[in-house]
Short mmCIF file of the C-alpha atoms (twelve columns), coordinates in Angstrom:
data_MODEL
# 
_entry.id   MODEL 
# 
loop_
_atom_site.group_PDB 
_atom_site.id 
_atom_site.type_symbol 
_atom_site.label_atom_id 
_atom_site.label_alt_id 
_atom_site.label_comp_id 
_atom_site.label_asym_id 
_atom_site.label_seq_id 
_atom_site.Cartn_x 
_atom_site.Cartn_y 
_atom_site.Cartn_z 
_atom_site.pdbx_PDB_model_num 
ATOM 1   C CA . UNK A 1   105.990 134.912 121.339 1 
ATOM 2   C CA . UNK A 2   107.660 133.255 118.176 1 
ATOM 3   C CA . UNK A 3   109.251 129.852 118.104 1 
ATOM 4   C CA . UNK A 4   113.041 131.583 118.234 1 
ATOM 5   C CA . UNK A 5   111.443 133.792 121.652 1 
ATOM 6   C CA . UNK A 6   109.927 130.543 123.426 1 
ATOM 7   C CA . UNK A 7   113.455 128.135 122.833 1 
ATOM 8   C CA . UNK A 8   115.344 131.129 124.046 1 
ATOM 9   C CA . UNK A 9   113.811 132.031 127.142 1 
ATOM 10  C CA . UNK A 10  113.429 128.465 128.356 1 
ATOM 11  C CA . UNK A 11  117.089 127.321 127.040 1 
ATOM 12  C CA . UNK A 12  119.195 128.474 129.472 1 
ATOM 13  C CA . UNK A 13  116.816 126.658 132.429 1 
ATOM 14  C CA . UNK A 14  117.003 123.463 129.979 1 
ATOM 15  C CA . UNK A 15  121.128 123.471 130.102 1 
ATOM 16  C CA . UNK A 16  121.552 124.542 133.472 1 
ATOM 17  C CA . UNK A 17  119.322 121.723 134.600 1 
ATOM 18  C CA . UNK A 18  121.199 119.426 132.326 1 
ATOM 19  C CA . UNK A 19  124.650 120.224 134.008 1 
ATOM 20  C CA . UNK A 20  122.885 119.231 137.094 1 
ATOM 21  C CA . UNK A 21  120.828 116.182 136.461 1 
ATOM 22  C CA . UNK A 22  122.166 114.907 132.779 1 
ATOM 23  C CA . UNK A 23  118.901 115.035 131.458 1 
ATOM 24  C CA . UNK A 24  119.370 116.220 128.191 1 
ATOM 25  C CA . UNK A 25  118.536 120.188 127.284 1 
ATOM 26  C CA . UNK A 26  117.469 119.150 123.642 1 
ATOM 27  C CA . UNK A 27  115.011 116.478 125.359 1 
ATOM 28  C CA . UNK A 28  113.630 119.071 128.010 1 
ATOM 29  C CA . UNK A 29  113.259 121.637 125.277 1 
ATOM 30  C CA . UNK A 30  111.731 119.453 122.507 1 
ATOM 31  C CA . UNK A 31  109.215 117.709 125.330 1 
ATOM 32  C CA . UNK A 32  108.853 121.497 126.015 1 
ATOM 33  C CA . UNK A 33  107.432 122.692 122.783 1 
ATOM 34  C CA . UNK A 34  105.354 119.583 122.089 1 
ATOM 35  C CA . UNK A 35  103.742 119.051 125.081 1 
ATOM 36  C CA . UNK A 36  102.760 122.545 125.155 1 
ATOM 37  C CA . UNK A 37  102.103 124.089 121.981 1 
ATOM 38  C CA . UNK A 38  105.526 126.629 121.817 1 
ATOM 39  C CA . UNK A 39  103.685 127.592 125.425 1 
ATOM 40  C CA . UNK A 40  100.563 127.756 123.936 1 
ATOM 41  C CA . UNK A 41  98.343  125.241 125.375 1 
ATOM 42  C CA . UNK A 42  95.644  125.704 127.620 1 
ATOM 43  C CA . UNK A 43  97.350  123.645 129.878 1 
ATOM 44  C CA . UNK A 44  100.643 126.157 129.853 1 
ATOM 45  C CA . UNK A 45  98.640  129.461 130.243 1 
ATOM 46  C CA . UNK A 46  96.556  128.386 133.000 1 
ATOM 47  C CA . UNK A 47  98.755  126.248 135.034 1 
ATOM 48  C CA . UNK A 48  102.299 126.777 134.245 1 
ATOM 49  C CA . UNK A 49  102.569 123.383 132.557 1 
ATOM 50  C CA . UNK A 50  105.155 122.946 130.036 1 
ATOM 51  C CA . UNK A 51  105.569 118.916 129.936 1 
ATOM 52  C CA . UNK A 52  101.645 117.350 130.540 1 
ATOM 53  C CA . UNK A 53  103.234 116.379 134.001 1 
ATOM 54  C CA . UNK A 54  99.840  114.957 135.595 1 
ATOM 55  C CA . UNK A 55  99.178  115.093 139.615 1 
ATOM 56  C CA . UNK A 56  99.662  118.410 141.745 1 
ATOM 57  C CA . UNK A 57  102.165 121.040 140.974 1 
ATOM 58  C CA . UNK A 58  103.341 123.408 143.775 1 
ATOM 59  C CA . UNK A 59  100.442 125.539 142.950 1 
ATOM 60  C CA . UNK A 60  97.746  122.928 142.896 1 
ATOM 61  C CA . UNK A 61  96.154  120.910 139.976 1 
ATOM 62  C CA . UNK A 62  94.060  121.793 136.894 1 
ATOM 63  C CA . UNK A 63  91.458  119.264 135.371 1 
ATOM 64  C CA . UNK A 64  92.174  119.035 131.327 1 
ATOM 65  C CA . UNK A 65  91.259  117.654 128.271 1 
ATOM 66  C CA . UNK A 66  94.161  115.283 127.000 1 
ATOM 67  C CA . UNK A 67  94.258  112.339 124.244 1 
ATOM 68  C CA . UNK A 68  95.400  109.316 125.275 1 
ATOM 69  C CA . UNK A 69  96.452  106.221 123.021 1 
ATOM 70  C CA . UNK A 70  95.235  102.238 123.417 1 
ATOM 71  C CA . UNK A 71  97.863  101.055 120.724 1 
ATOM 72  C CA . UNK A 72  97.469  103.291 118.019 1 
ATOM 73  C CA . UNK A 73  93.922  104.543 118.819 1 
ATOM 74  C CA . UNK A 74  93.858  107.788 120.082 1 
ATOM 75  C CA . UNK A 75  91.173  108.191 123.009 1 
ATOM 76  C CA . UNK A 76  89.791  111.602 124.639 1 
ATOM 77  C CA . UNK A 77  89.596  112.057 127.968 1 
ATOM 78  C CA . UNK A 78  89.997  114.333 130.924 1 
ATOM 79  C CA . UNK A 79  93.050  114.145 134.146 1 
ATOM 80  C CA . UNK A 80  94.309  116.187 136.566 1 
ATOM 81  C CA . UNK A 81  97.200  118.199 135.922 1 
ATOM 82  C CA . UNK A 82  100.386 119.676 137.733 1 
ATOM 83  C CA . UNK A 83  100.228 123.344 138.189 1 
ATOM 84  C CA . UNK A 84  102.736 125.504 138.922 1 
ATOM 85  C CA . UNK A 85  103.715 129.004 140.101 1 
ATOM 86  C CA . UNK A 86  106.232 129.911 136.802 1 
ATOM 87  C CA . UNK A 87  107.776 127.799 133.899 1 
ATOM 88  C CA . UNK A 88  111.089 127.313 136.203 1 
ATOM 89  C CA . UNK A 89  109.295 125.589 138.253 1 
ATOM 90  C CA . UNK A 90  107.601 123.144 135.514 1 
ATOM 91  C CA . UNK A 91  111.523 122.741 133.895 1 
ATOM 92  C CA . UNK A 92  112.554 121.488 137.413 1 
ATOM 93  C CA . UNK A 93  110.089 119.352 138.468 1 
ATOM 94  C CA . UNK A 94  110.222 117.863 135.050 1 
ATOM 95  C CA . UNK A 95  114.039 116.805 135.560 1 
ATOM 96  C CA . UNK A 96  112.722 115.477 138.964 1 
ATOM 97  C CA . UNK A 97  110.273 113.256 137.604 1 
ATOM 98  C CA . UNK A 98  112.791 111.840 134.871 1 
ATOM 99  C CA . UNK A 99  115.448 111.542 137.942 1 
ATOM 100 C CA . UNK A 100 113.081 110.227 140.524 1 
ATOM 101 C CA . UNK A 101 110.560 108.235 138.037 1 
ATOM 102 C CA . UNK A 102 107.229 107.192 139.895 1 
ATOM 103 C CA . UNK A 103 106.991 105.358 143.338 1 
ATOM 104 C CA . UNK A 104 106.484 101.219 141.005 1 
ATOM 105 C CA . UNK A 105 109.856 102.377 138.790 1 
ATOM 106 C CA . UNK A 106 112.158 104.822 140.365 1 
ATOM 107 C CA . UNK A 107 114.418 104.005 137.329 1 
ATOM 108 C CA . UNK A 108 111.860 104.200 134.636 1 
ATOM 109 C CA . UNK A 109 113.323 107.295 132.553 1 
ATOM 110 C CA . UNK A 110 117.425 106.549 133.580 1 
ATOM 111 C CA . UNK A 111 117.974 105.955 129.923 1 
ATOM 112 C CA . UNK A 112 118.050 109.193 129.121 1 
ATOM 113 C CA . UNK A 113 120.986 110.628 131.354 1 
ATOM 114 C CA . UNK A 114 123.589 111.449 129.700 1 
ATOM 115 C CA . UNK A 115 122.260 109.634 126.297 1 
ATOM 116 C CA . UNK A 116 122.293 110.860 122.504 1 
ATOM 117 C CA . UNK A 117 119.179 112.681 122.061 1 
ATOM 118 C CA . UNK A 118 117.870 109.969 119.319 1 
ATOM 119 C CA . UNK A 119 118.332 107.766 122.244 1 
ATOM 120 C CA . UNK A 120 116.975 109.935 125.009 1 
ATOM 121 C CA . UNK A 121 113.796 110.648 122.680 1 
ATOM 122 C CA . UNK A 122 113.208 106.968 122.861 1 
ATOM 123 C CA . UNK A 123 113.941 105.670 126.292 1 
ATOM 124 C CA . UNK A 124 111.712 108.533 127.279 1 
ATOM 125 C CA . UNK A 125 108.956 107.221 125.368 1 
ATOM 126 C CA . UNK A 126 110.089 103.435 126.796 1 
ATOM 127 C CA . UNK A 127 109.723 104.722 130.162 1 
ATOM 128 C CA . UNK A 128 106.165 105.478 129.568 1 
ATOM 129 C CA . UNK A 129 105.811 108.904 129.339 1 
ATOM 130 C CA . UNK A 130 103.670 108.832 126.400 1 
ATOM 131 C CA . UNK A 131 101.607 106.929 124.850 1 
ATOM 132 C CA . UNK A 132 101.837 108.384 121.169 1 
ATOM 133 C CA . UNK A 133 103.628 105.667 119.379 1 
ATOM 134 C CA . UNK A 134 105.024 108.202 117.126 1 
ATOM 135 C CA . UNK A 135 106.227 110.275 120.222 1 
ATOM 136 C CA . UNK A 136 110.339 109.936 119.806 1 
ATOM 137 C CA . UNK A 137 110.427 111.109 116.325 1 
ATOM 138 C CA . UNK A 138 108.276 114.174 116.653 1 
ATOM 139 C CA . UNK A 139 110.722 114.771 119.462 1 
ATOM 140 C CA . UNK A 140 113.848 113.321 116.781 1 
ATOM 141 C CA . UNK A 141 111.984 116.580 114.158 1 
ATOM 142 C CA . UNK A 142 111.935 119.133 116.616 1 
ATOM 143 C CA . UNK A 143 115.342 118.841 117.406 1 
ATOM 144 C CA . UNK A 144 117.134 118.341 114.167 1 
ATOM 145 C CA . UNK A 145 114.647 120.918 112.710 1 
ATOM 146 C CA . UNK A 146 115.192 123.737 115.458 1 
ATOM 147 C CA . UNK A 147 119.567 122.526 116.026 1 
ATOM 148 C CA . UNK A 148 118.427 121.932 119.870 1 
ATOM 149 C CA . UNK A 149 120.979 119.322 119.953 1 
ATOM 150 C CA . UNK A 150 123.571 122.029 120.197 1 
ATOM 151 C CA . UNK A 151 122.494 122.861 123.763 1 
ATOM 152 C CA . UNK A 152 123.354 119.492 124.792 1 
ATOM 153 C CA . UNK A 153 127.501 120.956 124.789 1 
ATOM 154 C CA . UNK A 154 128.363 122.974 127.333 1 
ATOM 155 C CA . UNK A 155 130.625 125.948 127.651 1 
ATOM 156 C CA . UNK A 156 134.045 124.320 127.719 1 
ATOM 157 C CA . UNK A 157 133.155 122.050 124.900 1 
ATOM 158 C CA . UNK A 158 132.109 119.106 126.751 1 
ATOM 159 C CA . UNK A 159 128.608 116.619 125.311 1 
ATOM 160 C CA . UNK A 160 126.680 115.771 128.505 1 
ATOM 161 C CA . UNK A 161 127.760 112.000 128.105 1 
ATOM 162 C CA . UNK A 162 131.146 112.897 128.212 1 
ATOM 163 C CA . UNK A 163 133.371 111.381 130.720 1 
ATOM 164 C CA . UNK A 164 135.917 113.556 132.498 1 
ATOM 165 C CA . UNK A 165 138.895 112.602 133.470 1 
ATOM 166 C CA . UNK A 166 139.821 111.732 137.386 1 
ATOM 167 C CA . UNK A 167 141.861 114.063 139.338 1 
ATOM 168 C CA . UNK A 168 145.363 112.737 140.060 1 
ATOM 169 C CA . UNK A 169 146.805 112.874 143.405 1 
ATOM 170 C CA . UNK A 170 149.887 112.741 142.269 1 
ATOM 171 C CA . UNK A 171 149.588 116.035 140.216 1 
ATOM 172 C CA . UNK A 172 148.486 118.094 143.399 1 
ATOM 173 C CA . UNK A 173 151.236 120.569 144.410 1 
ATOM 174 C CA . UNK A 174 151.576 122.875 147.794 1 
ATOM 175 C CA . UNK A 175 151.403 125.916 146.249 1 
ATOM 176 C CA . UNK A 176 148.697 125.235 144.054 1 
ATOM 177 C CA . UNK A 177 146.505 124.036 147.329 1 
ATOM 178 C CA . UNK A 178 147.314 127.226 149.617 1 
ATOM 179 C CA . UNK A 179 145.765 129.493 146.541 1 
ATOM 180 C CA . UNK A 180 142.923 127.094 146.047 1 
ATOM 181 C CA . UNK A 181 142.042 127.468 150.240 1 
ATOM 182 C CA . UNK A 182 142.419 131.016 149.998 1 
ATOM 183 C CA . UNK A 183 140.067 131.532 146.848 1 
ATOM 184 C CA . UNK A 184 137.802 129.496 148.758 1 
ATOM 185 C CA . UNK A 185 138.367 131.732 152.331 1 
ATOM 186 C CA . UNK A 186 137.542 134.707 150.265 1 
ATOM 187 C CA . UNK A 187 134.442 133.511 149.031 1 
ATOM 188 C CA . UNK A 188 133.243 133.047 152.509 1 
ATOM 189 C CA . UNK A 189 132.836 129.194 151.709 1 
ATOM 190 C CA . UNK A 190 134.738 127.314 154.598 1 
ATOM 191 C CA . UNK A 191 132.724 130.118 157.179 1 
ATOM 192 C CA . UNK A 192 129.220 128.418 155.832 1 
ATOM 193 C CA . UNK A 193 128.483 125.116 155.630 1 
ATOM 194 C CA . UNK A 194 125.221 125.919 154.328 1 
ATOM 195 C CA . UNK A 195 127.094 127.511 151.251 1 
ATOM 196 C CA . UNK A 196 128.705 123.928 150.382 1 
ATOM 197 C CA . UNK A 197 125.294 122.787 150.348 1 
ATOM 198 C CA . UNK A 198 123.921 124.917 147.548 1 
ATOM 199 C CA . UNK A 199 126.853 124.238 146.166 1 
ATOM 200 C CA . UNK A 200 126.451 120.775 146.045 1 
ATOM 201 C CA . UNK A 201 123.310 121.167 144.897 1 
ATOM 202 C CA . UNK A 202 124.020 123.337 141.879 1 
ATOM 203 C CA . UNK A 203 127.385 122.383 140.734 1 
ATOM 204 C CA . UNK A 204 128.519 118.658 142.226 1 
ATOM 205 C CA . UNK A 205 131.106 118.517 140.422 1 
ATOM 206 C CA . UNK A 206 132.749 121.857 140.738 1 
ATOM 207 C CA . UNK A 207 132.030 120.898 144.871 1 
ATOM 208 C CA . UNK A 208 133.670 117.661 144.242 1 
ATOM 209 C CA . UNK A 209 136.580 118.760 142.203 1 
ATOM 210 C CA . UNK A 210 137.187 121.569 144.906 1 
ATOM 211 C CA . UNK A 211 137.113 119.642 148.077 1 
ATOM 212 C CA . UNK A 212 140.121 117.305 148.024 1 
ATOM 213 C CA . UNK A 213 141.882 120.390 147.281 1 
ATOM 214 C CA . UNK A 214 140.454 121.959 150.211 1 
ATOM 215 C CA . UNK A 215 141.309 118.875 152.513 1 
ATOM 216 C CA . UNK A 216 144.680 118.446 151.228 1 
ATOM 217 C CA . UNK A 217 145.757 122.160 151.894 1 
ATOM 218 C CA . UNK A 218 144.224 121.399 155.117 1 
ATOM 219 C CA . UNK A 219 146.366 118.556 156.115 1 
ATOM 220 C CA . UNK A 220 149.044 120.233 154.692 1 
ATOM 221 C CA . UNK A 221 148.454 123.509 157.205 1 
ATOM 222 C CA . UNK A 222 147.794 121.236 160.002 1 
ATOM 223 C CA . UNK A 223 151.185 119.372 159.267 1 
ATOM 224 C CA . UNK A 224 152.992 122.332 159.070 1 
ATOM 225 C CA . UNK A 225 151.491 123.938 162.580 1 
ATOM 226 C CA . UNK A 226 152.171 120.641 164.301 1 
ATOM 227 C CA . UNK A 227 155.552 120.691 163.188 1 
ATOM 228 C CA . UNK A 228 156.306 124.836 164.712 1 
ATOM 229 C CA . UNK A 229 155.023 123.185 167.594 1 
ATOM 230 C CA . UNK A 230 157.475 120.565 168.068 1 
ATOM 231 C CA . UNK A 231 154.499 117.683 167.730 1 
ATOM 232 C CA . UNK A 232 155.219 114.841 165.609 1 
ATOM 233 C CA . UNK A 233 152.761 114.702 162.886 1 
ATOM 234 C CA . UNK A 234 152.233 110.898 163.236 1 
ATOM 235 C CA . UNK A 235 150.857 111.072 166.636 1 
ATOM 236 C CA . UNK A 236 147.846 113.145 165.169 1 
ATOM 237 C CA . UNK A 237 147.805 110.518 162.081 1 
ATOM 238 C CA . UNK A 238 149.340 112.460 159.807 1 
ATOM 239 C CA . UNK A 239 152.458 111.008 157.707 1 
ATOM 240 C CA . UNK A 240 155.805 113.472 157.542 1 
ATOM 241 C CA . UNK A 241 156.878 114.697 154.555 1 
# 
């Protein structure tokens, strides 16, 4: 597998878990190819592992030569390592640990969400992930040298630290909510709770942007049935037009 072969085929997990978690897809990448040699390392053919992630993995645990550093001395030793059933599995776990951090710092990697990768290289290396002192700017190389920074924009333009803008109230129109419900109808999603879910899970953003259209047009129906029935909307707490 060339270098080209390995950053494509684990690029598209590294953005999509980025649009999910705002951990960086240059950062997951670049961690990515260090850590395991382009996908090269012992650790990566025998157990999955892309990042050095120690513990157990949903497959289990390898034991491993690994070098650790006491300042600036580099020390070898052995650990137990995460193994796991496919590289998906290593991308998301690894966006769990920076998410999640350890049970003493559940915050430890937050500097990274959302951050500049220069910034993101070194908060990663703050949190403690490595003990390389040079570890942010062999992450800062790979990057800049292999233009993973681009993956940090997504589709429509936006960096993963962008803000967007809020949805205004004021700008919601009738007609606009009865095709937004009915999109949503035909997609089966207000039939499956269990489909909001996922949903949730894989696009919160999307969920959240849909559902106040989805209540709205709701109300809106409600008012409108209340009303052929001769019930005034207030007594159901509902205001009239």
């Amino acid at each position: 597998m060339t270098q080209q072969e390995f950053i494509a085929k684990i690029a598209p997990a590294a953005v999509a878990d980025m649009k999910k978690t705002r951990v960086p897809a240059s950062l997951t990448i670049a961690q990515a190819i260090l850590e395991s040699n382009w996908g090269k390392s012992g650790l990566t053919i025998n157990a999955n592992n892309l990042f050095g992630i120690k513990g157990t993995g949903t497959a289990g645990s390898v034991n491993m030569p690994t070098t650790e550093y006491v300042g600036s001395t580099p020390i070898k030793t052995s650990a137990e390592f995460r193994k796991y059933n496919n590289w998906a599995e290593s991308i998301a776990d690894h966006s769990a640990l920076i998410l999640n951090g350890t049970r003493d710092k559940p915050t430890r990697y937050h500097g990274v969400l959302g951050a500049d990768y220069k910034i993101a290289c070194q908060k990663i290396k703050e949190g403690g992930y490595a003990t390389d002192p040079t570890y942010p700017q062999k992450l800062i190389n790979l990057i800049e040298t292999y233009n993973l920074h681009q993956y940090d924009v997504d589709k429509s333009g936006n960096s993963v630290d962008k803000e967007q803008p809020e949805l205004k109230l004021e700008e919601w129109e009738r007609e606009a909510g009865l095709k937004v419900i009915d999109s949503l109808a035909a997609k089966g999603l207000l039939n499956d709770p269990d489909k909001w879910k996922q949903r949730l899970i894989d696009n919160p953003k999307g969920v959240l942007e849909e559902l106040p259209w989805l209540v709205f047009t709701l109300l809106d129906r409600a008012k409108d049935k209340m009303l052929l029935q001769g019930v005034p909307p207030t007594k159901c707490g509902l205001s009239p037009v």
